[in-house]
N, C-alpha and C positions, 0 to 999 in steps of 0.2 A: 519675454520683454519686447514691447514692441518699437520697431525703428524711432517713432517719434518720442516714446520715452526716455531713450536714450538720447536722441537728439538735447532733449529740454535737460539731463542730468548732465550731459558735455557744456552745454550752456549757463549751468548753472553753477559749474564746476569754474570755469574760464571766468566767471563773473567774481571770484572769490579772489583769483587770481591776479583781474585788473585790479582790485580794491587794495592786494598788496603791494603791488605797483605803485598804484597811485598814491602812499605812502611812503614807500621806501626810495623811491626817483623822485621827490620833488624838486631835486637841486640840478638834478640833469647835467652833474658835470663830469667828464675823463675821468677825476681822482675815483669817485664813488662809483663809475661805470666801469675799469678797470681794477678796483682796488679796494673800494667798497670801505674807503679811510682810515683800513686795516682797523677798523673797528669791532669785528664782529665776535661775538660769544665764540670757545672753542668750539662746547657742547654743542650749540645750535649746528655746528658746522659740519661738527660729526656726524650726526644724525642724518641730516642731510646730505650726506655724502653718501653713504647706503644706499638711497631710492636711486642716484642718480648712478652710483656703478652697477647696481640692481640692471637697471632700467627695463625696458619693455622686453629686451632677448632674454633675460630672466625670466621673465613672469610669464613667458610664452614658450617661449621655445626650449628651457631646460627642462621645461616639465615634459613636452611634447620629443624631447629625448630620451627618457628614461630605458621608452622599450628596446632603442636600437646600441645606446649605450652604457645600462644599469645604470649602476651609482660612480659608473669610470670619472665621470667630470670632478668629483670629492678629491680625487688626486691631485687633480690641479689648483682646487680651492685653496687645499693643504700648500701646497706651494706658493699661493698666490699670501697668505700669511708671512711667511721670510721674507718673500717681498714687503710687504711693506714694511719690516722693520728696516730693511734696508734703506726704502725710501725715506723716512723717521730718522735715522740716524747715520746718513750720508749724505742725502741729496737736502734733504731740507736744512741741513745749516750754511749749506752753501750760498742756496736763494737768500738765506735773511742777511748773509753776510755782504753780497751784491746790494743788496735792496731792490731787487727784482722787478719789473713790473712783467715783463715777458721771460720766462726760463730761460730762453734762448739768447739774452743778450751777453748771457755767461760765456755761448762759444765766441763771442766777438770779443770780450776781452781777451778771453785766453790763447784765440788763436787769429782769429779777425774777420773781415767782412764776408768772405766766402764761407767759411765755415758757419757764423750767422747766418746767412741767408740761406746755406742749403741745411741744416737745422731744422731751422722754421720751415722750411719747403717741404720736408717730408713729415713734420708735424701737421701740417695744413692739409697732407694729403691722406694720412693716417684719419685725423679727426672727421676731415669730407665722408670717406667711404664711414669709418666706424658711426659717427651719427645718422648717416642715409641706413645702415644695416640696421640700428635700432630704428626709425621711424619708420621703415619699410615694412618691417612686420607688423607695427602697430597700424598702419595704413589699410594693407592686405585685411587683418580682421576688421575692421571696419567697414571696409567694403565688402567683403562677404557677409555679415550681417547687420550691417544698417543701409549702406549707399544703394546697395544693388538692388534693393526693395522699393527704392527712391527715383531709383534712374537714375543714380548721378555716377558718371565715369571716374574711373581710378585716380587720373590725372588731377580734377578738381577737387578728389578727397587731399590728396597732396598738397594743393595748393593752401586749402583750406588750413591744415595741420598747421603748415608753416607757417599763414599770415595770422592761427593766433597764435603761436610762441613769439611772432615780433613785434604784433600787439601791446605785449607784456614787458619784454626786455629792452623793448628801445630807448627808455630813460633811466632804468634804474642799473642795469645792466647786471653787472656780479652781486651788486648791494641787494637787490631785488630775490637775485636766485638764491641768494644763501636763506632765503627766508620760506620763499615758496617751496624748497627742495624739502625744507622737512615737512610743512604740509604733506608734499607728494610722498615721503617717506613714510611716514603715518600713516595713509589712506594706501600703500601698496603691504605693508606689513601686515595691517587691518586685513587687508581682503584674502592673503591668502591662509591666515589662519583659520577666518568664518569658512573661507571657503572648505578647507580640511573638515573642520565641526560639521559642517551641516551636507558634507557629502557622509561621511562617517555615519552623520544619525540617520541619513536616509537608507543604508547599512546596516545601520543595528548594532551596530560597532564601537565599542570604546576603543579608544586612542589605544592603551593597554595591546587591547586586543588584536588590532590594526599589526601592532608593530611585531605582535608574538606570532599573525597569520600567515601559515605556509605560502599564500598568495602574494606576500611583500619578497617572502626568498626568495621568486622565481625573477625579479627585478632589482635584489638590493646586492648586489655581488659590486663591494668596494674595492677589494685588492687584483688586481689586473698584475702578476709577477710571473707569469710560468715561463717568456720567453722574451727578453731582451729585442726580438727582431718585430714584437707586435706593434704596433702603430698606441695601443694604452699603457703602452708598460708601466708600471709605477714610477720610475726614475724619472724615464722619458716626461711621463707628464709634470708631474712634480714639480723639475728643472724649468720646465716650460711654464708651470704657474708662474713662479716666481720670479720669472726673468719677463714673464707678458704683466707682470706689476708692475715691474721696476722700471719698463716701458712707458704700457698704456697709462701708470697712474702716475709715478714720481719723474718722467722723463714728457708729461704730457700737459702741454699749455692748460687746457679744459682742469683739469684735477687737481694743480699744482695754483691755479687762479684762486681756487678756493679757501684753500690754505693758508696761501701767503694775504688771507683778510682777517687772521689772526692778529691780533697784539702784539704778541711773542711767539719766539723759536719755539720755546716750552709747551705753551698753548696748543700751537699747531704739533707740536711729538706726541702732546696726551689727545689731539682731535685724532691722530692717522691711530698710533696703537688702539684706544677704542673703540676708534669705527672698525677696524679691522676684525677684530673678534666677533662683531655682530654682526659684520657682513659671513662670516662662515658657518655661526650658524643658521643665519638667515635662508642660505646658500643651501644649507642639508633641508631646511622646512620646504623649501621649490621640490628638491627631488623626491621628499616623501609624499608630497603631492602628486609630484608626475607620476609616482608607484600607484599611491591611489585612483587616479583619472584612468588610468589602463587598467585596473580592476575593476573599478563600475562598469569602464565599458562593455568590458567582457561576459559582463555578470549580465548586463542589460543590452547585450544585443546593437549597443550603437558603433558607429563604421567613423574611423577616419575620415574627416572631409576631403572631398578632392579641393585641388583647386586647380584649371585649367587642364582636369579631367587625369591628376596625376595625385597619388593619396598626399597630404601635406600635415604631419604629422604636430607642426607648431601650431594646428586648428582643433586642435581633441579638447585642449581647457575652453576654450569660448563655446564650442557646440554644447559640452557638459554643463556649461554656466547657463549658457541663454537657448539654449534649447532639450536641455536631457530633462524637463519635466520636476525641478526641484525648490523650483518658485520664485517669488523674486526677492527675495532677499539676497540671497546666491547672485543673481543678475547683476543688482543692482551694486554689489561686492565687488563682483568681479570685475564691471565697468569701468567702476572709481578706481579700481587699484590698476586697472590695464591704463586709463590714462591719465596717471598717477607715474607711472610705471614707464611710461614714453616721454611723459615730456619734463622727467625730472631730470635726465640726460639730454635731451633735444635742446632744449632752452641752453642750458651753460653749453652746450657745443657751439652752439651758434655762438653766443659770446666770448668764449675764447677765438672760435676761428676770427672773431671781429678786431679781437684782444690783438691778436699776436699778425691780424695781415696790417694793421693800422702801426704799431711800435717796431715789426720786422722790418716791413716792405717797405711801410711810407714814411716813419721816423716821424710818426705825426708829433713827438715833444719836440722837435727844431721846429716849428713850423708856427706862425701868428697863433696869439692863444686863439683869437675870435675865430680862426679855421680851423681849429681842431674838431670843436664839438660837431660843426657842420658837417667835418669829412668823417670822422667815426659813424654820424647814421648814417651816410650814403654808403659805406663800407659796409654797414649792419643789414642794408635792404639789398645790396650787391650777394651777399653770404647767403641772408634767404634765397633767391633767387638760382644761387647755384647747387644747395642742398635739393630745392624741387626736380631741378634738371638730373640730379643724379639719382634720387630717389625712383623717379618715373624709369629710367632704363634699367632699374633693377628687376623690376616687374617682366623682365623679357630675357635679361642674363643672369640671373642668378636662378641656379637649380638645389643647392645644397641648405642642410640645415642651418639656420642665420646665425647661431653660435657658436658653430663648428669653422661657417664661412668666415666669421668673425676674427677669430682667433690664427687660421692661418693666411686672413688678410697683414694682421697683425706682423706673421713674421718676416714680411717682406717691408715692409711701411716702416717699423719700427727698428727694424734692424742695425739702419746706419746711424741711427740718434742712439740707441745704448753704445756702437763703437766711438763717437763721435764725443759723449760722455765720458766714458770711460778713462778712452785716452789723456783727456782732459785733468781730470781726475788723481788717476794712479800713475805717472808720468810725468816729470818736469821738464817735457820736449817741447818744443814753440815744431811749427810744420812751416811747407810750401802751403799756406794757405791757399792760392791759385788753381791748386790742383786736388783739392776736397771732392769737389763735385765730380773730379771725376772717380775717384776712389770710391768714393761713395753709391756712383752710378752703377759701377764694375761689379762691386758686390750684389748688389738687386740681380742685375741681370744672372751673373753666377749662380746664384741662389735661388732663382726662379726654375732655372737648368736642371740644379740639380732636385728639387723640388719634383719635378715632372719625371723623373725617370724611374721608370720601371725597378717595381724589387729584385725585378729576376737577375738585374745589374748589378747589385747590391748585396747578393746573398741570401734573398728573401727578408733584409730590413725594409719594413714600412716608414716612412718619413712619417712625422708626428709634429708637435707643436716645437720640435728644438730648430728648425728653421729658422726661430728668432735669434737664440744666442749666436748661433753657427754664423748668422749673418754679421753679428754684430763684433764676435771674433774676426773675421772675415774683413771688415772695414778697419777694424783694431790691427790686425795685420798691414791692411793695406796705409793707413794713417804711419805706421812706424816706418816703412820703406820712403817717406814721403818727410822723416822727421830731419829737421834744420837745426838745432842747436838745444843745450838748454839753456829754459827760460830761468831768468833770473827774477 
């Protein structure tokens, strides 16, 4: 498939996209850009909530883990299901009970200004890096096979990425995405199934066959249990799905925006319980994929791509797509559902961080109505603008698998928002509000400490994804030594 065809299929794709826009935003106001006039289908929402937890580190780089981690990620999927029943039937009656428009206004009732604002502060900084980690990847394959053919530098692919998701979201905002997401949802579920079909029959292979061949065992080893001090242990990960759910989806502006454009409490418990289920198995179809893409390879001789002359393993489904010789149907598959795949996340990121830095930071509902809408876009093209900048310096610091990096970005980011939660929550204490941020600071820093240290200090335990909880214990500790009275 050649660069310029792809150029005219992103083009054509993006053109689908303004048309829902310009549909769904024609009123251009705060309620419907934040809140989307709690109108929307549950089902729609569901759906669309898949492509965008999906998103582009899915569709790339779990596959392009398979060889270095078999089917260990299944662990945490597994996990990441009790999460959400969690978030279904804890967190989300609380938002409906607030009337939410930012999750985080909850810590300001319950404990007050600081604890809102440092909230939302590491909500902002979790969602910054985690959207830059999905568009970053989707960026890289892009310029590896389309821009670099073109001439055009890394930086202006970025740029380019970003100004059209804000193209698209700057008037309709959430009302928009709940509509576009399931498009992008369709068209990434679409592609990786054709994609399996028609790498298979270039195989020779029935499905049947695929799953019963000694070649899938040498990559499908699910249960990771023989030592408690591994870095995949079963528990280990497990624990760690569920608690990076209860985080990144039920404790996270972006995920929790969508939700709360339900109707009802109800609505939104039957959107999270069934999206959930089809995100895990959606979740097992990536890794039978990744098993497959490293069989062709192997079968046919093709090499991991480098990138910056180091092998980059989240590059094996693009090379097999657009360049292993299987045509372009495949291509044109796998295109639509890679940017499908990127910017079903990228888009609602950007709109939450726009959500929650406009109702956290600048309390734009005090504020003249006739300045709101103003200062929301100048907010929405400020958001762009800092995504690009982080996006571009990942291309020079990050050396790790993006989903692997992903997850234990996570458990420093998210940490102080489940103790922060929590305590909230299970707890009838009011705090020293004054002194949140710093509790909350103490813990990252501790947690980052122990994070870095050597197993040999530890006994030979590997640190794993429970850096999340442990942090968030850890703030939950630090929140009680800090508690004032109970609240009445």
């Amino acid at each position: 498939m050649s660069s310029l065809q792809i150029l005219l299929l992103i083009g054509s794709y993006f053109l689908v996209l303004i048309a829902i826009s310009y549909f769904t935003g024609k009123n251009d106001n705060n309620n419907d850009f934040f809140k989307a006039g709690r109108q929307s289908p549950w089902y729609v929402v569901a759906f669309g909530m898949v492509g965008a937890s999906l998103s582009g580190v899915t569709f790339i780089s779990v596959p392009g883990w398979v060889e270095a981690s078999q089917f260990s990620y299944m662990q945490v999927v597994l996990g990441y299901l009790v999460g959400y029943f969690v978030v279904a039937f804890v967190l989300l009656p609380i938002y409906y009970r607030y009337n939410l428009t930012s999750i985080y206004e909850y810590l300001s009732d319950r404990f007050g200004t600081v604890s809102h604002k440092t909230g939302a502060f590491f909500f902002f900084i979790s969602r910054v890096l985690g959207a830059a980690f999905r568009l970053f990847l989707v960026a890289i394959v892009l310029q590896q096979f389309v821009f670099d053919d073109l001439g055009v530098p890394f930086e202006l692919t970025v740029v380019l990425s970003i100004l059209l998701i804000w193209v698209y979201t700057n008037r309709g905002g959430i009302k928009t995405i709940v509509w576009t997401d399931t498009l992008q949802t369709f068209f990434m579920l679409l592609a990786v199934g054709l994609s399996v079909y028609l790498i298979l029959g270039a195989m020779d292979w029935s499905f049947g066959e695929f799953l019963a061949s000694e070649e899938l065992k040498t990559y499908s080893k699910f249960l990771f249990a023989d030592s408690l001090l591994d870095r995949n242990h079963f528990i280990k990960s497990f624990l760690g799905g569920a608690f990076v759910t209860i985080c990144m989806t039920g404790l996270d502006q972006d995920m929790m925006q969508k939700n709360l454009t339900c109707k009802t409490l109800k609505d939104s418990q039957k959107n999270m319980i069934s999206f959930s289920i089809v995100l895990v198995l959606a979740t097992f179809l990536f890794m039978l994929l990744g098993a497959l893409l490293f069989i062709y390879a192997d079968k046919n001789g093709i090499a991991i791509p480098l990138m910056d002359g180091k092998p980059k393993s989240d590059l094996l489904f693009p090379e097999i797509a657009l360049n292993g010789g299987l045509g372009l149907t495949l291509a044109i598959t796998f295109m639509l559902g890679l940017i499908a795949a990127a910017y079903s996340s990228a888009d609602s990121a950007l709109t939450s961080l726009t959500t929650s830095f406009c109702v956290d930071f600048l309390n734009i509902n005090q504020r003249p109505e006739k300045e709101q809408v103003r200062l929301r876009k100048k907010v929405h093209i400020g958001m762009s603008v800092l995504l690009i900048l982080v996006i571009i310096s990942f291309k020079y610091f990050l050396s790790r698998n993006v989903i692997d990096g992903l997850l234990v970005a996570a458990g420093y980011t998210y940490g102080p928002l489940l103790g922060l939660f929590a305590f909230g929550i299970f707890t009838k204490y009011a705090i020293w509000d004054r002194y949140v941020w710093i509790v909350c600071g103490l813990s990252v820093v501790i947690i980052a400490a122990f994070g870095q240290l050597d197993p040999s200090y530890l006994g030979g335990y590997v640190i794993g994804y429970e850096l999340l909880h442990l942090n968030g214990l850890l703030t939950f500790l630090g929140l009680w030594a800090i508690r004032n009275k109970v609240k009445s």
